[in-house]
Backbone as a printed PyTorch tensor [residue, N CA C, xyz], in Angstrom:
tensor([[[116.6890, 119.1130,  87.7050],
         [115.2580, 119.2490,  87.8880],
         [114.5910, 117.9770,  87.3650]],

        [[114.0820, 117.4400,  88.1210],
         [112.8660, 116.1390,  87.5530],
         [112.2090, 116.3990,  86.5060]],

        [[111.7890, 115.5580,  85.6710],
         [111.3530, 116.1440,  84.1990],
         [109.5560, 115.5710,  85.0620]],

        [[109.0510, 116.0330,  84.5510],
         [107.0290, 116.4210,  84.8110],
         [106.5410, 115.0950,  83.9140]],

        [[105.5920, 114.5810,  85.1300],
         [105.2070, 113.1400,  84.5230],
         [104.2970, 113.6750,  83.2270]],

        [[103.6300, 112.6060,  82.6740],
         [102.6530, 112.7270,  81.0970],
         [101.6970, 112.9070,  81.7630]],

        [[100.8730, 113.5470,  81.3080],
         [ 99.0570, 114.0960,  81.9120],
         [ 98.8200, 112.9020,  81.1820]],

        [[ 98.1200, 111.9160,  81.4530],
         [ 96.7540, 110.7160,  80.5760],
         [ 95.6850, 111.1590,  80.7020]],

        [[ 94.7460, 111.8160,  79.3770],
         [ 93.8070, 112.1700,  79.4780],
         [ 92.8620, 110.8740,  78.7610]],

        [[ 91.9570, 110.6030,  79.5290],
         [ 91.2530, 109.2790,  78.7990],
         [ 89.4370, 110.0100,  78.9470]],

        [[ 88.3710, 109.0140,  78.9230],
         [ 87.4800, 109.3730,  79.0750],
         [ 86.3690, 108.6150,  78.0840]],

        [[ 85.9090, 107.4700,  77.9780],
         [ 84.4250, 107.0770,  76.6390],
         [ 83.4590, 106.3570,  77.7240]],

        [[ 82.6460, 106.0130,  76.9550],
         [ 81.6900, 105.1760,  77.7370],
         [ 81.2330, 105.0930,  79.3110]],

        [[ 81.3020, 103.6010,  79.9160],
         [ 81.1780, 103.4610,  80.7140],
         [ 82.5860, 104.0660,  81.9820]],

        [[ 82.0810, 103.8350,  83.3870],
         [ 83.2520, 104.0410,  84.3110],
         [ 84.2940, 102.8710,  84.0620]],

        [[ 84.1050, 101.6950,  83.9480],
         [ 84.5150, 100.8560,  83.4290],
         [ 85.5330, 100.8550,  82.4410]],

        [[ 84.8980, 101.0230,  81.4450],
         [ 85.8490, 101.3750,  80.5520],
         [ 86.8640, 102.4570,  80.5300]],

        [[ 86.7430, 103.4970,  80.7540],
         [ 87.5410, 104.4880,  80.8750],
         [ 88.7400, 104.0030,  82.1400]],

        [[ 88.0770, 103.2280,  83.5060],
         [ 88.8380, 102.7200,  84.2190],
         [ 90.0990, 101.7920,  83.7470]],

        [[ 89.4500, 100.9150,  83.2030],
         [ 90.7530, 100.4180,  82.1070],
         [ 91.7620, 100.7180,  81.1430]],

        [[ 90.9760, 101.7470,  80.8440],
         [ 91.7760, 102.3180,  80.2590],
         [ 92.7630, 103.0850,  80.7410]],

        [[ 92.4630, 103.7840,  81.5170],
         [ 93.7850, 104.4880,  82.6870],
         [ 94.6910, 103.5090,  83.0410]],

        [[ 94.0630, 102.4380,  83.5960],
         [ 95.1030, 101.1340,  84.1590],
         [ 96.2800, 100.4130,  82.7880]],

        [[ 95.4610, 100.4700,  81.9090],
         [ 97.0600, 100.3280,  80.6300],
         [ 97.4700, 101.5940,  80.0560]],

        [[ 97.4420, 102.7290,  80.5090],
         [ 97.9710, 103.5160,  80.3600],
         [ 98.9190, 104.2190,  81.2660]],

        [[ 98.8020, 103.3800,  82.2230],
         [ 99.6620, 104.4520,  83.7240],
         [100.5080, 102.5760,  83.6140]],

        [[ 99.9320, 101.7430,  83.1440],
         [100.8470, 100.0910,  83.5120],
         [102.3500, 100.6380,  83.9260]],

        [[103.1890, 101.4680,  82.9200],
         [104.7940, 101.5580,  82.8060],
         [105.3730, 103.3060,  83.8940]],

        [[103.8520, 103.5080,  83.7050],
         [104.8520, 105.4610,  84.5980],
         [104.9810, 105.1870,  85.6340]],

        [[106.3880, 105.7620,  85.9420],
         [106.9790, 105.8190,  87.6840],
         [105.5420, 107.0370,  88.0250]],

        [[105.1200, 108.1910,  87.6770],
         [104.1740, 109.1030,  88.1660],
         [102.6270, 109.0300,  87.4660]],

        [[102.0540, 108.9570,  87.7510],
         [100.3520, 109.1250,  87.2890],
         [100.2470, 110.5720,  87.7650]],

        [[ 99.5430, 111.1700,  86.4390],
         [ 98.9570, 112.2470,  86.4760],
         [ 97.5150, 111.8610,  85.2510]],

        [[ 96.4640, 112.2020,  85.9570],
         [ 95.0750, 111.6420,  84.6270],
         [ 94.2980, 112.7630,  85.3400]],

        [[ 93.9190, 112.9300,  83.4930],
         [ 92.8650, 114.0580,  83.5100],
         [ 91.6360, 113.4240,  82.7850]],

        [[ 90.5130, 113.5030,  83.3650],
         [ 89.1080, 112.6210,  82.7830],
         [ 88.5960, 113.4840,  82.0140]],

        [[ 87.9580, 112.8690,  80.7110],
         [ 87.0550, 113.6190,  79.8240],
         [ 85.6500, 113.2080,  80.0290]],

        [[ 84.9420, 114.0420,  80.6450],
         [ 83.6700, 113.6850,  81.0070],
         [ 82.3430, 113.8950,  79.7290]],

        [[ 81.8810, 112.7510,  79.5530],
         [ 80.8310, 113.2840,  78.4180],
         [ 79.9010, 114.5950,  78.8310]],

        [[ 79.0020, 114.9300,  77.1390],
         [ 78.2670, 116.2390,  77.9920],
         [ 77.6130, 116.1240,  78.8090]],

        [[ 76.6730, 115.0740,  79.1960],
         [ 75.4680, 115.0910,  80.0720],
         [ 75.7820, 115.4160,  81.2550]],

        [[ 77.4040, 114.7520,  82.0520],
         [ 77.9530, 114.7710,  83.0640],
         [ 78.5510, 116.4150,  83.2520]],

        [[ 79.0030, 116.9250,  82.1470],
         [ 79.1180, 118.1770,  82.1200],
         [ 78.2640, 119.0690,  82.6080]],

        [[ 76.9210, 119.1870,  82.2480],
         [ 75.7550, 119.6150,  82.3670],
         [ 74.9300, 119.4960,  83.5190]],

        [[ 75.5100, 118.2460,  84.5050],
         [ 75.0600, 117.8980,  85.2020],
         [ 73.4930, 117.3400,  85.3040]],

        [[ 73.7370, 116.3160,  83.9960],
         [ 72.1470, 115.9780,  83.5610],
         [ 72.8550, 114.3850,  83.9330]],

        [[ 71.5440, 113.5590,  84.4670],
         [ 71.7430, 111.8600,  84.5650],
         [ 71.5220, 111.1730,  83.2580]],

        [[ 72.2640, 109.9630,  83.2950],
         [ 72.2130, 109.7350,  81.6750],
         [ 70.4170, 109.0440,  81.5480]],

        [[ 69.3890, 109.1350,  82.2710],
         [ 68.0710, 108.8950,  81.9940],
         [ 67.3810, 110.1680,  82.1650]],

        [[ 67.8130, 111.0160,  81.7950],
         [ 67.2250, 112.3620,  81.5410],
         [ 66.9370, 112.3670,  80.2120]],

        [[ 65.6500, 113.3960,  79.7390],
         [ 65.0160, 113.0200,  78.8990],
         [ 66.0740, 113.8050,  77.7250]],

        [[ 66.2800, 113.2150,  76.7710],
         [ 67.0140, 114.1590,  75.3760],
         [ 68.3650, 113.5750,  75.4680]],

        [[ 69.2400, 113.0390,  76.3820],
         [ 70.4260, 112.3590,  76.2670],
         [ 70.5720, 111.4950,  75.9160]],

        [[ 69.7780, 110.0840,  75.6610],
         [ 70.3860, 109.0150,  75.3730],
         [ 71.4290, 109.1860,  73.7460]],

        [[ 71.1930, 109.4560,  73.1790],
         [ 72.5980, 109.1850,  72.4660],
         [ 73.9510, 110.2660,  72.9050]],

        [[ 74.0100, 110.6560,  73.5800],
         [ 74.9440, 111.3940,  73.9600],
         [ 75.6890, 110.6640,  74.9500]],

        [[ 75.1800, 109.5800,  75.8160],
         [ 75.8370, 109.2040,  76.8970],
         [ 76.9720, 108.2180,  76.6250]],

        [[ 78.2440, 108.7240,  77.7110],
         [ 79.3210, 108.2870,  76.7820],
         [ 80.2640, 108.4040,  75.6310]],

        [[ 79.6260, 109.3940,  74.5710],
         [ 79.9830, 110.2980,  73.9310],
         [ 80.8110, 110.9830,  74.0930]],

        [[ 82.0570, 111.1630,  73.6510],
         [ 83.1770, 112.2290,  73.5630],
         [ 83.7580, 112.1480,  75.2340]],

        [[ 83.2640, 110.7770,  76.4950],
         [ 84.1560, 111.4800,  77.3660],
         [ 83.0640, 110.2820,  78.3940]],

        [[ 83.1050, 110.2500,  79.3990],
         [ 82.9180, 108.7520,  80.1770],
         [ 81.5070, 109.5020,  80.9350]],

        [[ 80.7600, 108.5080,  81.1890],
         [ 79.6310, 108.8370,  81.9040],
         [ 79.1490, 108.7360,  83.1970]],

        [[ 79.0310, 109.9070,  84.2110],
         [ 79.2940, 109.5430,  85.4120],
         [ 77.8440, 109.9710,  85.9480]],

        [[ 76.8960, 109.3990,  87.1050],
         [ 75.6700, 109.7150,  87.5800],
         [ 75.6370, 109.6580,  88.8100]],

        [[ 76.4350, 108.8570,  89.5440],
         [ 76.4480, 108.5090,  90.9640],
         [ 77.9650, 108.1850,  91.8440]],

        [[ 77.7580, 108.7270,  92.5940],
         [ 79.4830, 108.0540,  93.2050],
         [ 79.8090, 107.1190,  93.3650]],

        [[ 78.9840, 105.9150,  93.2280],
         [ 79.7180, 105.1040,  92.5020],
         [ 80.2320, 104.4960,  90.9910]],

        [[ 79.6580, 105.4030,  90.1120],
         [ 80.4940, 105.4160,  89.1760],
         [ 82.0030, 106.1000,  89.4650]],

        [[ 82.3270, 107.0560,  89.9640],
         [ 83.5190, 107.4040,  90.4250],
         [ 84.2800, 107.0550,  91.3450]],

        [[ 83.6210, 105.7960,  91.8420],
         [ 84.1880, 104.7860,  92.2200],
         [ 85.1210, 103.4860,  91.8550]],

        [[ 84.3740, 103.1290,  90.3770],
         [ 84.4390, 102.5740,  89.5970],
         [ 85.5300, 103.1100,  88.7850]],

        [[ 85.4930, 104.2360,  88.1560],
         [ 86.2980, 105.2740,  87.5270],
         [ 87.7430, 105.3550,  87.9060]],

        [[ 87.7990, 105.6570,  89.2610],
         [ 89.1170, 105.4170,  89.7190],
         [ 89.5470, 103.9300,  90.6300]],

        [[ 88.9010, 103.0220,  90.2880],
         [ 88.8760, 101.8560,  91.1060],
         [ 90.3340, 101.3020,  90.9080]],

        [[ 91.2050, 100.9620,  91.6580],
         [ 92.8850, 100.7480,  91.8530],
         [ 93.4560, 101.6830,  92.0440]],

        [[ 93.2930, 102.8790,  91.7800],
         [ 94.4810, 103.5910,  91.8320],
         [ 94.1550, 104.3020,  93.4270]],

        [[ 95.4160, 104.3080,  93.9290],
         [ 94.9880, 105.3540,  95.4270],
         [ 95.8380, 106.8760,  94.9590]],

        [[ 94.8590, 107.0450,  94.8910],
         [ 94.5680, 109.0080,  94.9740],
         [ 95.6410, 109.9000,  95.3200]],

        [[ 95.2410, 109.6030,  97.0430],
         [ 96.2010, 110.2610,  97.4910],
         [ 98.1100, 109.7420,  97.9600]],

        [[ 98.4380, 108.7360,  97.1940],
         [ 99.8050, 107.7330,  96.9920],
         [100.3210, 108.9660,  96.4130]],

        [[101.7290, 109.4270,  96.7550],
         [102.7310, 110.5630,  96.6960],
         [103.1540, 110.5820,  94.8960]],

        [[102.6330, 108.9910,  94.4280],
         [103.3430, 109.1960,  92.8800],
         [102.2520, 109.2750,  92.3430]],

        [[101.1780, 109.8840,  92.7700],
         [ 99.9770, 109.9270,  92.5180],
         [ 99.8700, 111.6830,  92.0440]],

        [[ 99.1010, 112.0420,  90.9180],
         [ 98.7770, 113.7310,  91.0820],
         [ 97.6620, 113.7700,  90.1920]],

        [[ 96.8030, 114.2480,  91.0370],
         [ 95.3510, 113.9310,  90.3050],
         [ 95.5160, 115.7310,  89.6510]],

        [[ 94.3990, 115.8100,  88.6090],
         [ 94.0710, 116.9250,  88.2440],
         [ 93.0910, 117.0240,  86.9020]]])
């Protein structure tokens, strides 16, 4: 039986950052599996210029407002590539 790739759970700041961070963390696995930690606002489904968030954004988990931040977020990696397993 194939042994089950490592889940990489990452997630701070910007898409950016968190993007990089996935990218030296998947550098050496034959399989990518990443799980994103989304800050609260994104949780909540609040934009990070909503009123009462600014110090929260980025906080505990990456900050996402528009698709192209999740653009950004996963920028290199292709998704749907077979050694690929999103979740």
């Amino acid at each position: 039986m194939p042994e089950e790739p490592t889940r990489l759970f990452a997630g701070l700041g910007l898409a950016e950052d968190t993007n990089e961070r996935f990218h030296y963390l998947t550098r050496h696995q034959q399989s990518i599996r990443l799980s994103t930690a989304f800050d609260g606002p994104t949780l909540y489904g609040l934009d990070s210029d909503a009123d009462g968030v600014f110090g929260k954004i980025g906080e505990g988990g990456v900050a996402i407002d528009t698709i192209e931040d999740m653009d950004r977020l996963y920028a290199g990696f292709k998704l749907g590539a077979s050694r690929f397993r999103f979740q």
